[in-house]
VMD Tcl script that builds the backbone (N, CA, C; Angstrom):
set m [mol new atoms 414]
animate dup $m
set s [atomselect $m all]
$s set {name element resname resid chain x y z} {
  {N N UNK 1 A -23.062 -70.201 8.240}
  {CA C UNK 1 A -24.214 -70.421 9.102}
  {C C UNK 1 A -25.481 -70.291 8.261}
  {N N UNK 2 A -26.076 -70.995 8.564}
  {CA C UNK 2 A -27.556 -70.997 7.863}
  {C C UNK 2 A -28.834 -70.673 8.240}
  {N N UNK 3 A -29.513 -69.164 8.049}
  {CA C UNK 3 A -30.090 -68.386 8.791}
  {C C UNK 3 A -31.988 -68.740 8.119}
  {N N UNK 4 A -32.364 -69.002 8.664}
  {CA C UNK 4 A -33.865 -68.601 8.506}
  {C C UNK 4 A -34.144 -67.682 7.418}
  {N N UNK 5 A -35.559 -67.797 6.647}
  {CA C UNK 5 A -35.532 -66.694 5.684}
  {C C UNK 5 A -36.119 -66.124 6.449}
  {N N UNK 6 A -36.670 -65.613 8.189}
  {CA C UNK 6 A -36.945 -64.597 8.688}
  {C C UNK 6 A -35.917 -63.765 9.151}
  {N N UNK 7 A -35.167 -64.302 9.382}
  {CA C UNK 7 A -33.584 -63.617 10.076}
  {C C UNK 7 A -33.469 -63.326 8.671}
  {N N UNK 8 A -33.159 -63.385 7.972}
  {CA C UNK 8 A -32.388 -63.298 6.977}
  {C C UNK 8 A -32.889 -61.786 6.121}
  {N N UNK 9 A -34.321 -61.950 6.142}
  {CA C UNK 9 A -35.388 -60.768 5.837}
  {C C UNK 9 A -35.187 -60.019 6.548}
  {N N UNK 10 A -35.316 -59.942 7.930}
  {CA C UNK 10 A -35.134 -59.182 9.019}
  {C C UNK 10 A -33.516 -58.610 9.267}
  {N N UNK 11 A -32.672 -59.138 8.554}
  {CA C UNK 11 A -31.372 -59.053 9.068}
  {C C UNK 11 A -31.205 -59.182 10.636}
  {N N UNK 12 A -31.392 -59.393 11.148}
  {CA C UNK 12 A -31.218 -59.732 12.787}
  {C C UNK 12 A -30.298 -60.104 12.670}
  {N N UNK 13 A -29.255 -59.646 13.362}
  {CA C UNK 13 A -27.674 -59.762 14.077}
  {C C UNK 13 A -28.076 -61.035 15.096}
  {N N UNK 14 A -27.495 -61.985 15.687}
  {CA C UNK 14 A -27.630 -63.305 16.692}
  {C C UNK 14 A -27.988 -62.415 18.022}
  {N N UNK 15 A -27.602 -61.059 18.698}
  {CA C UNK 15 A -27.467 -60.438 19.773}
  {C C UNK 15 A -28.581 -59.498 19.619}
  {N N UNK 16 A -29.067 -60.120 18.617}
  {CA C UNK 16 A -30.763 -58.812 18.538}
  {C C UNK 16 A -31.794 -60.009 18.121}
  {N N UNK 17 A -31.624 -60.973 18.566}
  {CA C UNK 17 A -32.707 -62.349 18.517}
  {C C UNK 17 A -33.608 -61.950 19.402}
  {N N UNK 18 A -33.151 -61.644 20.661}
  {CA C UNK 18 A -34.651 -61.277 21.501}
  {C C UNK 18 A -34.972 -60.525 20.984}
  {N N UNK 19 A -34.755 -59.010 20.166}
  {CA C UNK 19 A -35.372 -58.103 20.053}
  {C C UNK 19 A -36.595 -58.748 18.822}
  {N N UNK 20 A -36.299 -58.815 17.735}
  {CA C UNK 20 A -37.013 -59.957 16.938}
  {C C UNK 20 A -37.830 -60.668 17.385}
  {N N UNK 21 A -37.683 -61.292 18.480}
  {CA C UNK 21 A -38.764 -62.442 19.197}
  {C C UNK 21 A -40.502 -61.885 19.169}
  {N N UNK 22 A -40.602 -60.548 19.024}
  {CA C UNK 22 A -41.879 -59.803 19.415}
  {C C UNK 22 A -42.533 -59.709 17.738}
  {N N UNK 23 A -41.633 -59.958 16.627}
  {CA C UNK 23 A -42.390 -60.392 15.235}
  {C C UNK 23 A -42.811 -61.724 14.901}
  {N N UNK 24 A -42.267 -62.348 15.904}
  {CA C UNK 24 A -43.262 -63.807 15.933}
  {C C UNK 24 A -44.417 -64.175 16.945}
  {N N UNK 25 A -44.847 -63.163 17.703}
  {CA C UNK 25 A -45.835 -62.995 18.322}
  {C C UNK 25 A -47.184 -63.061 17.791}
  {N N UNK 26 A -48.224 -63.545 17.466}
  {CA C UNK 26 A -49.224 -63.396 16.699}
  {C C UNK 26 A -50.478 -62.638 17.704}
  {N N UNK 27 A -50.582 -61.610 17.410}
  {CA C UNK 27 A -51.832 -60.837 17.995}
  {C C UNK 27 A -53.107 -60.189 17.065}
  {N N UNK 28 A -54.259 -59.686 17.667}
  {CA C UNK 28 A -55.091 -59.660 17.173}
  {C C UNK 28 A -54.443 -57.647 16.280}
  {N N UNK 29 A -55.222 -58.306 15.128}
  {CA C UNK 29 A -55.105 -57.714 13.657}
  {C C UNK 29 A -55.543 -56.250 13.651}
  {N N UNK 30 A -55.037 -55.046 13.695}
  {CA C UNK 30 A -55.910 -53.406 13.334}
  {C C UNK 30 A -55.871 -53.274 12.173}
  {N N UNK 31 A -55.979 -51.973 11.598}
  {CA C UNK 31 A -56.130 -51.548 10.272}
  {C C UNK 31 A -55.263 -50.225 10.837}
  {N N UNK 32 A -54.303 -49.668 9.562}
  {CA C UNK 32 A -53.487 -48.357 9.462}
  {C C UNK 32 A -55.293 -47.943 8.691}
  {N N UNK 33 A -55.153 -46.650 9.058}
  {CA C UNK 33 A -56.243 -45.740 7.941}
  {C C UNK 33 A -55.778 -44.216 7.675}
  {N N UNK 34 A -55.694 -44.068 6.953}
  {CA C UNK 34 A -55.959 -42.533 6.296}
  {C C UNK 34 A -55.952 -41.460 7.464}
  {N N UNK 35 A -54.706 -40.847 8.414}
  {CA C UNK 35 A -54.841 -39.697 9.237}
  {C C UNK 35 A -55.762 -39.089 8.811}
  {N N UNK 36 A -56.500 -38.414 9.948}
  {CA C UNK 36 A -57.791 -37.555 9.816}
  {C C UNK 36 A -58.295 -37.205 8.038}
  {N N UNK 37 A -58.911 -38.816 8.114}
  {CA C UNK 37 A -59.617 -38.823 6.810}
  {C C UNK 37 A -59.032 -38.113 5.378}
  {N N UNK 38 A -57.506 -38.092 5.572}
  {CA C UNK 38 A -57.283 -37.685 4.458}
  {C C UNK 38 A -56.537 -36.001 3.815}
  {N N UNK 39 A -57.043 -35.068 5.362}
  {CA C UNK 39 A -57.301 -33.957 5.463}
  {C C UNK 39 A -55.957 -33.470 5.437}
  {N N UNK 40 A -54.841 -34.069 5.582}
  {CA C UNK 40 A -53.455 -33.805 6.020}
  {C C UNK 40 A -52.533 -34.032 4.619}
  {N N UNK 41 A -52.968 -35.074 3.787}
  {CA C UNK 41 A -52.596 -34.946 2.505}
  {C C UNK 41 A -52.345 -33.755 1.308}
  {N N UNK 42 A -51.316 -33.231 1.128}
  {CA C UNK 42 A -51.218 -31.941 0.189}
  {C C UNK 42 A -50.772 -31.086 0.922}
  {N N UNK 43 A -50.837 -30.978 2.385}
  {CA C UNK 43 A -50.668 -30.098 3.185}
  {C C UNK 43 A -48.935 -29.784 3.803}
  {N N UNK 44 A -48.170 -29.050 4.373}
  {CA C UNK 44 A -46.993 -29.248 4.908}
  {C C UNK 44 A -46.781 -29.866 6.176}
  {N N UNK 45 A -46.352 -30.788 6.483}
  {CA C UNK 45 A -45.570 -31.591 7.038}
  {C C UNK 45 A -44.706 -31.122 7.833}
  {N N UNK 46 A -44.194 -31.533 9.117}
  {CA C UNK 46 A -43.560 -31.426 10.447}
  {C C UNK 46 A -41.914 -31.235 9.933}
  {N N UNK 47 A -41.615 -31.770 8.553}
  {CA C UNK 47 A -40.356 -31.466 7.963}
  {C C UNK 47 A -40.717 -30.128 6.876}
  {N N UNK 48 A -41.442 -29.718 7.192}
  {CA C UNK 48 A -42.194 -28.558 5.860}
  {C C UNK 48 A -41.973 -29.109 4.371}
  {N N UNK 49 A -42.481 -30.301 4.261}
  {CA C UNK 49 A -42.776 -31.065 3.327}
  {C C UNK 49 A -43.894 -30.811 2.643}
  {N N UNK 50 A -44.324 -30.909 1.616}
  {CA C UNK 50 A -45.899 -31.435 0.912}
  {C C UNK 50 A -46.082 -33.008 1.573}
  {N N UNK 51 A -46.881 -32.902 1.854}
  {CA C UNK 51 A -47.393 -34.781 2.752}
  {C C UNK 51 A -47.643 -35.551 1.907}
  {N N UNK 52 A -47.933 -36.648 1.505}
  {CA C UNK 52 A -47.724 -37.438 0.342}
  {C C UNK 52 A -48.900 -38.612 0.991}
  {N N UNK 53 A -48.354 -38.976 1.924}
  {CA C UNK 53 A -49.332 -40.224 2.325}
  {C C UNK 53 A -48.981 -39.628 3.857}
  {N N UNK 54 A -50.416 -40.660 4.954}
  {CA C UNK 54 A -50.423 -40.433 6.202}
  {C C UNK 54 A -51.029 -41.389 6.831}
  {N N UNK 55 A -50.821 -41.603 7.416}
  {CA C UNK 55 A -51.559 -42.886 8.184}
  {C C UNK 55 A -51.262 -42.772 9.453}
  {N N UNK 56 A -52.530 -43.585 9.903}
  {CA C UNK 56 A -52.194 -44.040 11.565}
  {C C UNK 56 A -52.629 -45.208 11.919}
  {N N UNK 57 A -52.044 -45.696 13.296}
  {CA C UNK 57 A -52.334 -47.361 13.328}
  {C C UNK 57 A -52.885 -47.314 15.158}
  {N N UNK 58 A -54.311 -48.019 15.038}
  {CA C UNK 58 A -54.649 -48.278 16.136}
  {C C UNK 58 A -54.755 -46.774 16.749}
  {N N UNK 59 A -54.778 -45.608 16.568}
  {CA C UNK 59 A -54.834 -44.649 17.195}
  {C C UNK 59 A -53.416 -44.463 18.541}
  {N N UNK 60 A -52.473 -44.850 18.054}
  {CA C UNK 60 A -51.129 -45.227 18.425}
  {C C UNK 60 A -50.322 -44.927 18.111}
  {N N UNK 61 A -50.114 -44.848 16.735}
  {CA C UNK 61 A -49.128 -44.839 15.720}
  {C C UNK 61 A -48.922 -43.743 14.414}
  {N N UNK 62 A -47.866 -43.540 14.072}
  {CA C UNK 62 A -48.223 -42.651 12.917}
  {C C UNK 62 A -47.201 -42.698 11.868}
  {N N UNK 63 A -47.409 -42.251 10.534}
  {CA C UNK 63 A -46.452 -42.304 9.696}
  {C C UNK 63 A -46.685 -41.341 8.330}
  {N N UNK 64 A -45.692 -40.963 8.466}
  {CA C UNK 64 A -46.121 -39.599 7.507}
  {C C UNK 64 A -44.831 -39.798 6.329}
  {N N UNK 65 A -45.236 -39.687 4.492}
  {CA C UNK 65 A -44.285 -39.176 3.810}
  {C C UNK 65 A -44.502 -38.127 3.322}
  {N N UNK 66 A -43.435 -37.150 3.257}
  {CA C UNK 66 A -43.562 -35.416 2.853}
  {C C UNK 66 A -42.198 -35.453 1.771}
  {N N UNK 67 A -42.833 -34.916 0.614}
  {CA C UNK 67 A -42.031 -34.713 -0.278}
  {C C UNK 67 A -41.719 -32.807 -0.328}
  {N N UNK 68 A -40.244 -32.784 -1.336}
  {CA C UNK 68 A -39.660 -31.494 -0.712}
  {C C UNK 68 A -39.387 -30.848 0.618}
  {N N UNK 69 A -38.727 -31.717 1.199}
  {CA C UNK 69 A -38.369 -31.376 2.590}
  {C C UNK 69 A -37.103 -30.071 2.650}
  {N N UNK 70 A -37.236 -29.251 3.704}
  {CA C UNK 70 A -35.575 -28.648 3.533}
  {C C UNK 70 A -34.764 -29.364 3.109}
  {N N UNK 71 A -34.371 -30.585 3.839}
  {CA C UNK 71 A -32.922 -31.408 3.575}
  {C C UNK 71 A -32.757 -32.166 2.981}
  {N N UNK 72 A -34.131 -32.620 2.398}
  {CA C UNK 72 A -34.068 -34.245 1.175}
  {C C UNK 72 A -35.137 -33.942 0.058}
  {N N UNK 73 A -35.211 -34.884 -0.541}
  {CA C UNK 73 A -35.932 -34.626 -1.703}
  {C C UNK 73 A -37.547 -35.094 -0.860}
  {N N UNK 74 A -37.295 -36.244 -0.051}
  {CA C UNK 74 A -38.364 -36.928 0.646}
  {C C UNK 74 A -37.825 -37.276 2.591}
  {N N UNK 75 A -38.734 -37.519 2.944}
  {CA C UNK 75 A -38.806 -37.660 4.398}
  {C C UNK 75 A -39.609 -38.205 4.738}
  {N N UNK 76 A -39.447 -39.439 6.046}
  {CA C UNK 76 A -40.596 -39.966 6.651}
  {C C UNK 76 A -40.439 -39.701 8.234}
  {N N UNK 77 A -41.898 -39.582 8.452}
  {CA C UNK 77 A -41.480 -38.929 9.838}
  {C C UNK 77 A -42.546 -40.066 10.734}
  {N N UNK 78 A -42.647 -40.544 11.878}
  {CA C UNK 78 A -42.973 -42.032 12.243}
  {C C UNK 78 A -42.993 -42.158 14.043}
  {N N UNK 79 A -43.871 -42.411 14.106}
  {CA C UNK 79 A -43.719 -42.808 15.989}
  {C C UNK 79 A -44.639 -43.324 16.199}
  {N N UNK 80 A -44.772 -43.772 17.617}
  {CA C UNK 80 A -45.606 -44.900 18.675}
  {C C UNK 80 A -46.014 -43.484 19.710}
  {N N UNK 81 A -46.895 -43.254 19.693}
  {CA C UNK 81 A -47.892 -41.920 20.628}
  {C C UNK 81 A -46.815 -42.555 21.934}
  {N N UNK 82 A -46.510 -41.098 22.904}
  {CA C UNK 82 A -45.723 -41.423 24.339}
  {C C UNK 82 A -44.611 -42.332 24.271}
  {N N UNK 83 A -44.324 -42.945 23.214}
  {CA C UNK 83 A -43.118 -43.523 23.050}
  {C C UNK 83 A -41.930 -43.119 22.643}
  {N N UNK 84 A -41.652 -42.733 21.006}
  {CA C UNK 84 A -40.417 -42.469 20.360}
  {C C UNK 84 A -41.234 -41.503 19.095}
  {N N UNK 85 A -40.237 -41.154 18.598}
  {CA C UNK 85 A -40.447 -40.176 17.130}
  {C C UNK 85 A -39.310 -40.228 16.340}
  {N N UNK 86 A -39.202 -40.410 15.228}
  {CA C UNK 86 A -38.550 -40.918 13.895}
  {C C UNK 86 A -38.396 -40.195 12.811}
  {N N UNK 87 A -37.615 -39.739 11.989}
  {CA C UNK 87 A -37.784 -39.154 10.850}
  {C C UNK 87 A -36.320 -40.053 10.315}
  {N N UNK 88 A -36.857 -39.752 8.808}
  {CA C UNK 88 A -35.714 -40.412 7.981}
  {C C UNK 88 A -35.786 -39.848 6.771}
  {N N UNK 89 A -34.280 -39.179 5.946}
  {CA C UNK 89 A -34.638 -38.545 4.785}
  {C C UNK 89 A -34.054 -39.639 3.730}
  {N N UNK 90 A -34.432 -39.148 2.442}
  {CA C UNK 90 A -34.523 -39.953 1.298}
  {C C UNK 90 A -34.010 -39.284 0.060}
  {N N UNK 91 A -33.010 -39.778 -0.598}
  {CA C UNK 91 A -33.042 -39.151 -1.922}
  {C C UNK 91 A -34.324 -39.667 -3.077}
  {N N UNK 92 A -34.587 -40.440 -3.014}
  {CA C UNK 92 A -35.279 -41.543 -4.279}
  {C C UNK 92 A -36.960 -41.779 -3.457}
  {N N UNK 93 A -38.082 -41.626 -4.201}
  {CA C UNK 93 A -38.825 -41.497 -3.766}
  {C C UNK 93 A -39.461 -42.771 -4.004}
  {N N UNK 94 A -38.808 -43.466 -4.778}
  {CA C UNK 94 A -39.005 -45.558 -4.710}
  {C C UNK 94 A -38.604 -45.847 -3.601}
  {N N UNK 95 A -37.612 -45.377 -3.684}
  {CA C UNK 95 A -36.641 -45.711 -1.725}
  {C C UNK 95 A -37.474 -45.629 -0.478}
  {N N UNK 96 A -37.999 -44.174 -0.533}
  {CA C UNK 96 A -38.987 -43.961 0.475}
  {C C UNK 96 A -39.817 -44.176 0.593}
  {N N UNK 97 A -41.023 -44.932 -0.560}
  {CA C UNK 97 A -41.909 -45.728 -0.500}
  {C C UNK 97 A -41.914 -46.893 0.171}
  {N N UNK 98 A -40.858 -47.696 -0.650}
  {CA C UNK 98 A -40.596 -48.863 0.223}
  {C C UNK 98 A -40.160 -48.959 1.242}
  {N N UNK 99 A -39.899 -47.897 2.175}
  {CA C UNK 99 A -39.491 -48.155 3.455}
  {C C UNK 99 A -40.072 -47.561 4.103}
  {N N UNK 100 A -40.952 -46.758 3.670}
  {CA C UNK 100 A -42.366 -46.702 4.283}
  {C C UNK 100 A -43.240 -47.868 4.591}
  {N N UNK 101 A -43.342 -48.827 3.865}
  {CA C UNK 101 A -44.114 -49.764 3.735}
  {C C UNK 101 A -43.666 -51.093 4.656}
  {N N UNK 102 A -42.433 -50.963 4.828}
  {CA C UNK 102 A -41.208 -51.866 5.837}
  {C C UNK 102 A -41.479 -51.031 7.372}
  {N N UNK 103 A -41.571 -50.073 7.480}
  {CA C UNK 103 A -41.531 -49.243 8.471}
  {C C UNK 103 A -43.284 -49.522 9.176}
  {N N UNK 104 A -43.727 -48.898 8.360}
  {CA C UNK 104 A -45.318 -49.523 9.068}
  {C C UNK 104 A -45.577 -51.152 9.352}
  {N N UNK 105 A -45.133 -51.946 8.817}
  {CA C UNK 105 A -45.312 -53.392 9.398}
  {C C UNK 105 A -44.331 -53.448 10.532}
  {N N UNK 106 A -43.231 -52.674 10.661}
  {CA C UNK 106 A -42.602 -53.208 12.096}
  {C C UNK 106 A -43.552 -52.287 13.553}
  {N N UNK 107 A -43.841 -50.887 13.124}
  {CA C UNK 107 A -44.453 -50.268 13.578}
  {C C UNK 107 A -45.871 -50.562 14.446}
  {N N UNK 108 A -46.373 -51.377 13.483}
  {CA C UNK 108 A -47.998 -52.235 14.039}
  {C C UNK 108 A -47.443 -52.863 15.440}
  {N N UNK 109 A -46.298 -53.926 14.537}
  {CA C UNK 109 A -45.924 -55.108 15.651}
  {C C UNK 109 A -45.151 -54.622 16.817}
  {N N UNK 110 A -44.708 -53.204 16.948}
  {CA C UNK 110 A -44.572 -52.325 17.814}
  {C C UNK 110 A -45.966 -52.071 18.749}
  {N N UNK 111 A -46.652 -51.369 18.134}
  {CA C UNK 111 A -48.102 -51.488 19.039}
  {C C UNK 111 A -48.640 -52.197 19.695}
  {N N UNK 112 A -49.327 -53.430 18.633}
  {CA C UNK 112 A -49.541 -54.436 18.720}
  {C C UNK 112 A -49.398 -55.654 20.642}
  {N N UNK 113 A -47.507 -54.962 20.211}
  {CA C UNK 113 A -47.154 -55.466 21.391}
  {C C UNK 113 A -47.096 -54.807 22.705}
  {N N UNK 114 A -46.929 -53.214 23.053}
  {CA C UNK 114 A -47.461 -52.647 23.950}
  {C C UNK 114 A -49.042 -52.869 24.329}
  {N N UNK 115 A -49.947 -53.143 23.524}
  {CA C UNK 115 A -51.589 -53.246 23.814}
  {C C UNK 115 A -51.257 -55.054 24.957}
  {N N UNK 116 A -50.662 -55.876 24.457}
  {CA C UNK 116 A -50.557 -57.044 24.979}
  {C C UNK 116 A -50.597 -57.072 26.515}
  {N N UNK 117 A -51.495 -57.742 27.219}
  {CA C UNK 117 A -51.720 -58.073 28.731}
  {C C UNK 117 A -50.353 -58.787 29.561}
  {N N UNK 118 A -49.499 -59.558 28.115}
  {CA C UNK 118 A -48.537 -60.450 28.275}
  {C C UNK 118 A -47.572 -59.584 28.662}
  {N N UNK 119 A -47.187 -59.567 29.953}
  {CA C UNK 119 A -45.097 -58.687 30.604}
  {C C UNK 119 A -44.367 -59.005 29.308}
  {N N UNK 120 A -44.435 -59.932 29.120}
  {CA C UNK 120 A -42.675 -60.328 28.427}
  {C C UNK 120 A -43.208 -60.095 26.688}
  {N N UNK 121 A -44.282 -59.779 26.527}
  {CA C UNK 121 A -44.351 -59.412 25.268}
  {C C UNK 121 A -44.137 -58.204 25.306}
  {N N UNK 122 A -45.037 -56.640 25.969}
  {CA C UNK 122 A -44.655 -55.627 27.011}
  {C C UNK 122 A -43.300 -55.503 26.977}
  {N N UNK 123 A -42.237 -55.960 27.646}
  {CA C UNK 123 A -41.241 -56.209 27.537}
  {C C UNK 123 A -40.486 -56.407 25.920}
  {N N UNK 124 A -40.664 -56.962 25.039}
  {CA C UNK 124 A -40.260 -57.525 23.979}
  {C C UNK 124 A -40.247 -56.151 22.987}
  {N N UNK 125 A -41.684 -55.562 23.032}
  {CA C UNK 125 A -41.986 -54.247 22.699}
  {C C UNK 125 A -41.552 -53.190 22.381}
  {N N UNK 126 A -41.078 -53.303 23.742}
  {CA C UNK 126 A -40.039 -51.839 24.352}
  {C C UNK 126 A -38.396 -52.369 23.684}
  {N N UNK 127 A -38.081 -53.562 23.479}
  {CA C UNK 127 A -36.948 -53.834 22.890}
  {C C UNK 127 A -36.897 -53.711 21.405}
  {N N UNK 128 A -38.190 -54.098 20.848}
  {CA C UNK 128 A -37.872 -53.883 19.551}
  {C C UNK 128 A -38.306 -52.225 19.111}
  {N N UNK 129 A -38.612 -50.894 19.905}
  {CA C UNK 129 A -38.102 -50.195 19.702}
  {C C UNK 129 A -37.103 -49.906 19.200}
  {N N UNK 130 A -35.881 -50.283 20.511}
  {CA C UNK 130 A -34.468 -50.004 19.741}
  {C C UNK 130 A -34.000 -50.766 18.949}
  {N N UNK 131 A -34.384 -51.934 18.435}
  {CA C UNK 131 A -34.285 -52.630 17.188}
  {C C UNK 131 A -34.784 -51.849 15.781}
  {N N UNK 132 A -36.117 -50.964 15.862}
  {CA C UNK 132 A -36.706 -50.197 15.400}
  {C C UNK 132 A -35.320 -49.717 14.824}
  {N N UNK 133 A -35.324 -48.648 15.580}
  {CA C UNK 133 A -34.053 -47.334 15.446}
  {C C UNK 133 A -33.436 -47.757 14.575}
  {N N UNK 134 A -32.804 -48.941 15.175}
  {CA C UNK 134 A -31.508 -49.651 14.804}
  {C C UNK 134 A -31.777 -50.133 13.066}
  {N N UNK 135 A -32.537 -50.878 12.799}
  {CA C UNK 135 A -33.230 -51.426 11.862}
  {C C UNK 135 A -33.216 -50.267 10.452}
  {N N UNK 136 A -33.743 -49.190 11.126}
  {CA C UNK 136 A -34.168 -47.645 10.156}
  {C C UNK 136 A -33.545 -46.212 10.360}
  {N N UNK 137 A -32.554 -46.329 10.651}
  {CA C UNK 137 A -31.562 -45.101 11.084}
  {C C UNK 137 A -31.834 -44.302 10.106}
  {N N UNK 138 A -31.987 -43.204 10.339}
  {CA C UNK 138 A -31.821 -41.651 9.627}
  {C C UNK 138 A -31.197 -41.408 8.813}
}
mol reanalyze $m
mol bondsrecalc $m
mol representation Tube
mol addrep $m
């Protein structure tokens, strides 16, 4: 079968196509910035980590990496405000970069799509949550 290089990027299974459907949505653009200016950097972390990077998106969103965690060398810890909460540990701290960086672009388009006036985007949203999960398991 011959898959799209978005499926293909995305790995999308054929039975998680709708969930996917909400990354081809085009909505208006935020900026991730620097959690409280920065202030949270160096500091310990919700995994009693050293924090490494922090961000938040739209005042919505959040994403935290903490190095020296109890259980990993690294950890990312990640949610949608009133929605879900995420953590994921890491041996390799290339590893956890880059999926930090994978993690915040699905994350936006998570938001993104709850802010939407549109039901079935609303809808789409809340599905690619558990695509989320699914996508970035622990």
């Amino acid at each position: 079968m011959n898959r799209s290089p978005e499926r293909q990027r995305l790995r999308i299974q054929p039975g998680l196509l709708a969930r996917a459907m909400l990354l081809r949505v085009t909505l208006p653009a935020h900026a991730w910035t620097v959690f409280e200016d920065g202030a949270t950097v160096g500091s310990r972390g919700s995994e009693s980590g050293l924090i490494l990077l922090d961000e938040e998106y739209d005042q919505a969103s959040r994403i935290t990496l903490e190095q020296a965690v109890s259980t990993a060398p690294f950890a990312i810890t990640c949610g949608v405000y009133g929605r879900f909460f995420h953590t994921r540990f890491f041996d390799s701290e290339t590893v956890a970069r880059n999926e930090y960086a994978a993690m915040k672009d699905v994350l936006q388009q998570i938001v993104d799509g709850f802010d939407s006036e549109d039901a079935r985007t609303k809808d789409l949203a809340r599905q690619a949550v558990e695509g989320f999960l699914d996508r970035f398991p622990t």
